[in-house]
Structures are given as C-alpha cells and as structure tokens.
N, C-alpha and C positions, 0 to 999 in steps of 0.2 A: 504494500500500500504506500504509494507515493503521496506526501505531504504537500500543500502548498507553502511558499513560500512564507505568507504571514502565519499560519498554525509550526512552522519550524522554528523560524524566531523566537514563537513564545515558549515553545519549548528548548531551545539552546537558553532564554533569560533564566530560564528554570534549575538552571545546572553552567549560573553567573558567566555565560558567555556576553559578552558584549554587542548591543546590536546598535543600530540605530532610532533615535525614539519617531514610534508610527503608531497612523491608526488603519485599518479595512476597515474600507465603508461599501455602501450598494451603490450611492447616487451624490448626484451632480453636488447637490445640498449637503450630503454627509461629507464628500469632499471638501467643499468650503468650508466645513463646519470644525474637520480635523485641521486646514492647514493654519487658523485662527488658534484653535488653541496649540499646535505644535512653537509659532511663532520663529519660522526657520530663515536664517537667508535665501537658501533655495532648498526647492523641495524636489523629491525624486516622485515620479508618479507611476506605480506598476500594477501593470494587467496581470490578477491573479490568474494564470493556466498551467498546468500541468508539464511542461518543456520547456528547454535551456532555449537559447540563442533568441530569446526574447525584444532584446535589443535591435538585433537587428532584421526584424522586422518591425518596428517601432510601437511593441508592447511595453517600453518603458521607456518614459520621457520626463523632462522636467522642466520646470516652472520659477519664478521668480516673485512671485506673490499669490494671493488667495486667488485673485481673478485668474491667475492665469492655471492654477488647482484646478479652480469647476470649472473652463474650458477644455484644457489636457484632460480632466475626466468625462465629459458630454461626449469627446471623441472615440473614448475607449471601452467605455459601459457600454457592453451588448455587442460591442465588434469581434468577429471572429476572426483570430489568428491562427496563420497558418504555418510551421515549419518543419523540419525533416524530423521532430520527433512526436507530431501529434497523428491525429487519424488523417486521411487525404482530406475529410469534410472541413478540416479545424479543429479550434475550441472555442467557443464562447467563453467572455470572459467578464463572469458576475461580480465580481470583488475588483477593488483595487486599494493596494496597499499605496498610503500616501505618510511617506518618509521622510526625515534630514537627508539632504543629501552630503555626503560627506567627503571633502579635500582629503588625498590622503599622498604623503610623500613618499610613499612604498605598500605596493600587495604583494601576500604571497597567496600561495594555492594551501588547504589543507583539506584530508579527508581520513574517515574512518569507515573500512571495507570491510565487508567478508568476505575472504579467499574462497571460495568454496572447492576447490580443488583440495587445500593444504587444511580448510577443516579449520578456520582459523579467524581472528579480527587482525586485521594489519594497519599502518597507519603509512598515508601516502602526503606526500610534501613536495613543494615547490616556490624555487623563488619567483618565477612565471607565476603569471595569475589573469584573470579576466575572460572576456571574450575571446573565442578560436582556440582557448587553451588544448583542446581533444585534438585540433588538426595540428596544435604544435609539437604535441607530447610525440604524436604519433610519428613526427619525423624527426624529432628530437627525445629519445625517450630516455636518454640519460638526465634528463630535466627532474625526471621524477624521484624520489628518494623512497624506499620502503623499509618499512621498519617495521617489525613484528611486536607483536601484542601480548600475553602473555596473563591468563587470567589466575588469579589466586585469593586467596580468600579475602585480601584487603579490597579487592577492587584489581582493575586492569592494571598491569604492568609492563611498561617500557620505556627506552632510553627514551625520553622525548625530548630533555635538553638537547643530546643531540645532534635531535632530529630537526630542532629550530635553529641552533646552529650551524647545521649543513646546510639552510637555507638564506645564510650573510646574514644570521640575528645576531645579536651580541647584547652582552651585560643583561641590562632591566630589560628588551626586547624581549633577549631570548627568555628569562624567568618567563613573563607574561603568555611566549607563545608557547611555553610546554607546559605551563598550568592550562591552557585552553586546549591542549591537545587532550590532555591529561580528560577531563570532562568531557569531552568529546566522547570516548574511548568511554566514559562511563556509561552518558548519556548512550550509549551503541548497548553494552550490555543491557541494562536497567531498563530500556525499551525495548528493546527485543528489535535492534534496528540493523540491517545488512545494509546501508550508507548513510554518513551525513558527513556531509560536504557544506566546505565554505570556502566560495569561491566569487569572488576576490575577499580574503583578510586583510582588510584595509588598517595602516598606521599611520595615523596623524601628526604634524606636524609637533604638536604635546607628548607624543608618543603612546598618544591612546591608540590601544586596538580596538575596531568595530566589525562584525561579521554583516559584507553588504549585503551580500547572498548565499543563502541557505539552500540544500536540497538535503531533504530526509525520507528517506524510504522503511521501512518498520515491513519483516517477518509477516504477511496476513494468516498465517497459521497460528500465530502466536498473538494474536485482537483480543485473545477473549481472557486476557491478561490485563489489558489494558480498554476496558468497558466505555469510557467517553470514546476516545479513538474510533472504537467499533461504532459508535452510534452514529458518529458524523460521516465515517463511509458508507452508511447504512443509508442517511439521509441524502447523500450524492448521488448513489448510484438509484434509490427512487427516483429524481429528478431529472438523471443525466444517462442512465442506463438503458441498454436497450431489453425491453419489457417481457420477451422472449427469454433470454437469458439469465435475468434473475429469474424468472418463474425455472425455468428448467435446474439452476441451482438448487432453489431452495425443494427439490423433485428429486433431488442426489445423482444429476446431469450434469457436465461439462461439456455446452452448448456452444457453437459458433455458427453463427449461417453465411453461408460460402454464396458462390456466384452460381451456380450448376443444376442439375437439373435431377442428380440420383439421392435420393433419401442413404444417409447411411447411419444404423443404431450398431454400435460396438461398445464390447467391456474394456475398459484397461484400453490408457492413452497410448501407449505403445502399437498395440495391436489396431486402436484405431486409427493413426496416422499411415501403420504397412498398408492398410485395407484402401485408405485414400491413396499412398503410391500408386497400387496396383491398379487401382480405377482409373486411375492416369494413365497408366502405361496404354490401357488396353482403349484409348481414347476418350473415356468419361470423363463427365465432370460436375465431382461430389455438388449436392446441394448446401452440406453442413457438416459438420466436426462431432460426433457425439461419444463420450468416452460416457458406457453407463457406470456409477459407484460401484464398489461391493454390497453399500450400504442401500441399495437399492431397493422398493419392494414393490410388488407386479403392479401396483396402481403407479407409483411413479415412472416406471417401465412405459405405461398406458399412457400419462402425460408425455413423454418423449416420441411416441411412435406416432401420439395424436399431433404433437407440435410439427413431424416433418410430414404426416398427410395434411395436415393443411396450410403448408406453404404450395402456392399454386405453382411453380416453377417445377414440384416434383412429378417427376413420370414415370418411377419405377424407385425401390426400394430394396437395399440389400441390409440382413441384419445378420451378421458376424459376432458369433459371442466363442467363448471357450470358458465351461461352465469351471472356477476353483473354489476351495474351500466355503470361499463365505457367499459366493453368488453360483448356484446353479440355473440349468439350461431350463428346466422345467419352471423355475419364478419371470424368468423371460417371458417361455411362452404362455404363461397365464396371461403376463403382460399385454403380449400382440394381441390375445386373443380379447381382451377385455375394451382394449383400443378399436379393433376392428369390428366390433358392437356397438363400438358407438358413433360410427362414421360410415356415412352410404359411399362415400369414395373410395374408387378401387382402384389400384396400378399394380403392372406384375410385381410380387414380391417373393425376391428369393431368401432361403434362409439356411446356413448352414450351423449349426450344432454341433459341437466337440464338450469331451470331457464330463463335470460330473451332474448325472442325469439327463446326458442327450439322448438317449433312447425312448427314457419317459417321458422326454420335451415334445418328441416327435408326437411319439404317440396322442400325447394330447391337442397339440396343434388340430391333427389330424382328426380328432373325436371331437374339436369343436366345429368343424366343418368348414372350415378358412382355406382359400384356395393359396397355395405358396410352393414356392418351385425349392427338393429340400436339394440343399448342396453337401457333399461330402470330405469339401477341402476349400481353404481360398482359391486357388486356382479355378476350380469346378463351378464352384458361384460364380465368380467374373465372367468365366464363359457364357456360363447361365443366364447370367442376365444380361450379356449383350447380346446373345441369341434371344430371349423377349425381346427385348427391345426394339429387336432387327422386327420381328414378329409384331409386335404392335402398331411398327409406324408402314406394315406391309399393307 
C-alpha cells in the first residue's frame, strides 16, 4: 500500500523527522485558507497522486502569496495527471498539499528498503538527490551507497554515521542525518513498511534538515496491524477502485479484466498466469486474470464465474483448477454449477480437473446437467477450446 505524500509526512513527524510545515486541503478556499495561516515567503503547491516525476508534469508548483495559492490550486483540483508511473487513464488528483517551500544549500537522496532477495531492510544513500535521480543512478550506480540493517532487540541497527558521511556530511550534518536515518529504519520496522524514501533531504542554509518529499509504501498483508491505515485504503479504493475487483476480493478472487474475449477461472496465481501464456501462444486472448483463493467457497467460486459471464466481450470460457489440500475440484464444481443456474447465458465452456476430487468434480458437473467440454490436460483444453471456438463462429 503506497502512501500519499501528505499521510507520509505525518507519519515521518511521528518518528521526529523533519518536514516542512503544511496543510491538505480539497478546495480553492481551503487553499487560501492554509497559505494564510502557514504565513510563508513562498509556498510549494502539490497534487496529491500516487507517482514520482510529479514535477515534471506540472503536478507541483508554486506561489508567492495567498492569491497566487487558490489560483495554482483552481488549476490543479480535479486535473488528471499523467506519467510513466500511473495507469494510461491518469490520476485525479483530490488533495493538494500546500507547503513552505524550502531554500536549501545541499540535498541528499535517503531510503529504507526491503531487499527481498537477501530477506532483509537495507539503507540506501546519496549525495545526488531530486528529480531524474532513477535515470541517474541507473547510469551512475556507484552514486548509491548501501548499507545493511541489522534488527535486534533495541531497534534496527546500522553504521549510519557512516553512511551520512559517505555522503560529504560532516560534524552536526552528519549527527542529524544518521539520527534520521536511524528513525527511518525504525519507522520501516514498527510499520510494517518495505520503502520510505526521502527524496530530496533538503539542508538549509541554518543547517536544518527538512524531508521535501516523502514516498512510503507499508506490507498490505500486514494492514491489519495497523487498523487506521487499513481504513483509509479501505475508503480509497471504494471511491477510486474498480467495482469488479473489490467485489471479486472481498469473494477470495484475484481479479483483473484484460482486453480479450476468453473467460479464464484458475487456482493459484502461478498456474493462472501458464494458463494465460498458453492462450496466447495458441492465438487467444484472455478476457481476465482470475487466481481463485484456497480460501474459496462454491458461492464465491459462483460470484467469479458469474463476474466473467457477464462481461459481454466473453465468448467462450476455460476453467483450469488443480484441486490441493485446502481447495478441491468438487467445491469448484459446485461453484460452476451454482453460477450457471443462475445465468441464461451460454458460451462453450471447457473444463479441465486435476488432483484432489476431480473425479467426483466430474461426476457432478455432469449430474447437474451443464453442458462443458471436460479436458484432460492444459494442452487438451486449449485445443478444446479453440476447436469450439472455430465451431461457434462456423
């Protein structure tokens, strides 16, 4: 679960990181209403969305008095930004954080990662910092410093002086940037967070550090530790989510709908991704992504096979399981069949069955009276169904 930047702020203040003083507002009027009491030289004004390079598309801009706040905001409330890390549609963008903007006579880059190869929290540094930092690193990658983490029972441990050191800190600098590394590194365990990033860490002519920009990303398996958190994802993806997909979630579905035109219901993500190679290969082209749970049970089975017959785009349906311990083939086919009771739509649907209880899956498919083409292998399905197919459109 990726953060916005104002909910990262407040939580870096939380664990005495340094920000800039701000407020997120909705509207033209809360804008004015924050740059008045902030009382700044100049102010930064940022489109709250989900992805970096914000700037340069002109999601963050800034101002030189109130008026010039609720105009820079009139512009920005409700505009969608577009760049190489959002969906092709954009983001709208409901909030905007309005900030000090802040001089500073030296950034560096700082983050705390999870390795997930090495099983581990590492801390990454740079005396680089700012915008295009990813396309510099990548061709300068001796820029970057990594320093390992090291958890024990005080709290996370590592050289972090230095690691602010090897980034030209010195003296009180560096103290200040390996105590905020240090909290960083906390803030990552204690939230259950695989990044947060500050980038640019701005120092000021005073030698204050400020974090301009924040990204914090948080474990979603790990929400239900942190119960506000969960509820504001909760309240987004109502709003912002596509309506399909949280229902197929909260159905013990991993849902996506593709471009294509073949229904595909599968167990286990693995297996459902071979099942879309192969459909490819043999020139198809899936409708959707369906990975069913183990935690599945035939009525939610029922809502997943009901969600891809009634997407009109489908003309045929393959469902691919391989029945293991905790999901057998026989709670599938209750599923199809409870689904296909309750939908007069019909398209050829093949189905192949492996493992435990596909025999009695069959069986009862076949005793509910549902017409389906049984396959005896992936291969044999894929066949299968582009021989209907050929068959239908004959």
């Amino acid at each position: 679960m990726r953060l916005y930047e104002f909910q990262a702020k407040e939580l870096l203040q939380r664990y005495e990181i340094p920000v800039p003083a701000g407020r997120v507002v909705d509207d033209v009027a809360g804008a004015g209403r924050a740059a008045a009491r902030l009382q700044c030289a100049r102010y930064a004004v940022k489109a709250q969305i989900l992805s970096g390079n914000r700037i340069d598309v002109g999601a963050i801009r800034f101002a030189a008095s109130k008026e010039g706040v609720e105009a820079t905001a009139e512009q920005l409330i409700g505009q969608i930004f577009t760049t190489n890390q959002t969906r092709p549609d954009g983001e709208k963008a409901r909030w905007l954080l309005v900030e000090e903007s802040v001089a500073a006579v030296q950034q560096v880059y700082a983050a705390v990662v999870l390795d997930g190869s090495a099983g581990r929290l590492k801390l990454l540094t740079s005396r680089v910092a700012g915008t295009g930092i990813e396309a510099r690193i990548a061709a300068e990658p001796e820029l970057i410093r990594q320093t390992p983490i090291d958890l024990t029972s005080d709290g996370p441990s590592a050289d972090f002086k230095s690691a602010a050191e090897a980034i030209e800190l010195k003296g009180a600098a560096a103290e200040e940037a390996a105590r905020i590394f240090r909290q960083m590194a906390r803030l990552a365990v204690e939230l259950d967070a695989t990044q947060v990033e500050i980038n640019p860490l701005a120092i000021t002519a005073t030698g204050q550090f400020r974090a301009l920009d924040a990204k914090l990303e948080l474990d979603t398996h790990a929400l239900f530790r942190h119960p506000a958190l969960a509820a504001f994802r909760q309240a987004l993806e109502l709003e912002d989510g596509d309506p399909h997909e949280l229902a197929a979630d909260r159905h013990q579905l991993n849902y996506t709908a593709l471009d294509g035109d073949i229904g595909v219901v599968v167990n286990g993500a693995g297996l459902a991704l071979a099942t879309l190679d192969m459909l490819r290969e043999a020139g198809c082209r899936p409708a959707n992504f369906m990975d069913v749970r183990a935690t599945a049970s035939s009525l939610d089975i029922a809502h997943g096979m009901g969600l891809v017959l009634n997407n009109p785009r489908t003309q045929a349906m393959l469902v691919n399981v391989h029945g293991g311990g905790m999901q057998r083939c026989d709670t599938i086919a209750e599923g199809i069949a409870i689904a296909m009771r309750q939908t007069t739509r019909r398209v050829p649907l093949v189905v192949r069955l492996a493992g435990n209880n596909a025999d009695f899956a069959r069986t009862r498919l076949a005793g509910s009276g549902i017409e389906f083409i049984d396959a005896t292998d992936m291969k044999d399905a894929i066949q299968k169904l582009t021989a209907a197919l050929k068959s239908a459109a004959a």
